[in-house]
C-alpha positions as CSV (number, residue, x, y, z in Angstrom):
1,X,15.9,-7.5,-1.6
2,X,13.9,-8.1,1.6
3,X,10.2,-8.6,0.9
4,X,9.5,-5.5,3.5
5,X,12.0,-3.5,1.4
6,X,9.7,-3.8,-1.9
7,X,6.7,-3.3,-0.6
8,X,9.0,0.0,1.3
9,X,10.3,1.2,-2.2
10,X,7.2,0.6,-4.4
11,X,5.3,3.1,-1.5
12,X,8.2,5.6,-2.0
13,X,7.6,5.3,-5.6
14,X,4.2,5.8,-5.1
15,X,4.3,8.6,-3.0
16,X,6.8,10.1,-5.5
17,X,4.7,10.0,-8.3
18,X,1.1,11.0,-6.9
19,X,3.1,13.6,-5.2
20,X,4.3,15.2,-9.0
21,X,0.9,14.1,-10.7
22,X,-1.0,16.5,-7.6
23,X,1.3,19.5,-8.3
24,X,0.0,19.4,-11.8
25,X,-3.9,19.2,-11.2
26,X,-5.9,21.2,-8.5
27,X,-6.8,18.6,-5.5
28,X,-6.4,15.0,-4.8
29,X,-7.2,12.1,-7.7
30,X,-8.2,8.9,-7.3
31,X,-6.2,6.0,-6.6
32,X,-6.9,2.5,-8.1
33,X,-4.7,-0.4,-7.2
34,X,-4.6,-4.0,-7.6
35,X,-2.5,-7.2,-7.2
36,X,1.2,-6.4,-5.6
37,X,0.3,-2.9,-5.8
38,X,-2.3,-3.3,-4.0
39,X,-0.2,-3.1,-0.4
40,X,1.8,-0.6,-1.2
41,X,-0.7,1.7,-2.1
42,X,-2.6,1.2,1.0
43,X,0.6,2.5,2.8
44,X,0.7,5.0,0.6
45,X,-3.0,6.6,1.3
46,X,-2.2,6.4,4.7
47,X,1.2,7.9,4.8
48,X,-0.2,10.7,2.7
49,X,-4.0,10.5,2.9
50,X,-4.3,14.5,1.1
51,X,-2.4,13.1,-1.5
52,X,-5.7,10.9,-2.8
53,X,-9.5,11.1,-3.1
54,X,-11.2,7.9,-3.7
55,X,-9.2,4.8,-3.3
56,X,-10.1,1.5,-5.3
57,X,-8.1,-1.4,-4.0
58,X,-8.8,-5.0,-5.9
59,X,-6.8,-8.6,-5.5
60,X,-5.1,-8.2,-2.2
61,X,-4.9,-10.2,0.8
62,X,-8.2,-9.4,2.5
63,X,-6.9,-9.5,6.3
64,X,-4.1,-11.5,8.3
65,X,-7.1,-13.4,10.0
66,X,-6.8,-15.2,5.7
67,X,-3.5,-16.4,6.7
68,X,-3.7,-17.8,9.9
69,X,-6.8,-19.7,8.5
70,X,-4.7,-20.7,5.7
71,X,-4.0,-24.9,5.7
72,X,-0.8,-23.4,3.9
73,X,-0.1,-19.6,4.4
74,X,1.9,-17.9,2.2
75,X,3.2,-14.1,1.3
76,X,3.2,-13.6,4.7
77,X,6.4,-11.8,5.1
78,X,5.8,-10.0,1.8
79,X,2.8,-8.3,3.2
80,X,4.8,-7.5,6.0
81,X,6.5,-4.2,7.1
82,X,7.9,-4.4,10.6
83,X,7.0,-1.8,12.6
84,X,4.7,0.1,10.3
85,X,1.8,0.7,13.0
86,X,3.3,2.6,15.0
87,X,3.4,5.5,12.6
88,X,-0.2,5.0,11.3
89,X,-2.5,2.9,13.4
């Protein structure tokens, strides 16, 4: 599976989830993320920023300005979703 498609299915899965956990409370609930879920759940929150209150996001890549200033990037396609902006930036 393409990297784009994970990061793509782990949103959906995501989404899918907070989506049945917010029909059983009253209001949004926090989100806390880390690592290679990190990403996805940042496309998540803003796919579906209703769906969430706070948002805790630990142990991701901190901007693409990290990679370019990398001697060796790497992950880059992986934290990659091609044309992703236009629907939320």
């Amino acid at each position: 599976m393409p990297p784009a498609a994970a990061i793509t299915r782990a949103r959906a899965a995501i989404l899918a989830t907070a989506t049945a956990f917010r029909d059983r409370i009253d209001g949004p609930f926090d989100m806390l993320a880390s690592g290679a879920a990190a990403l996805p759940a940042l496309h998540a929150t803003a796919v579906e920023p209703g769906l969430f209150g706070k948002v805790e996001l630990h142990d991701m890549r901190g901007s693409w300005e990290s990679i370019i200033d990398a001697e060796v990037p790497t992950k880059m396609l992986a934290d990659t979703i091609h044309g992703v902006l236009r629907h939320y930036d």
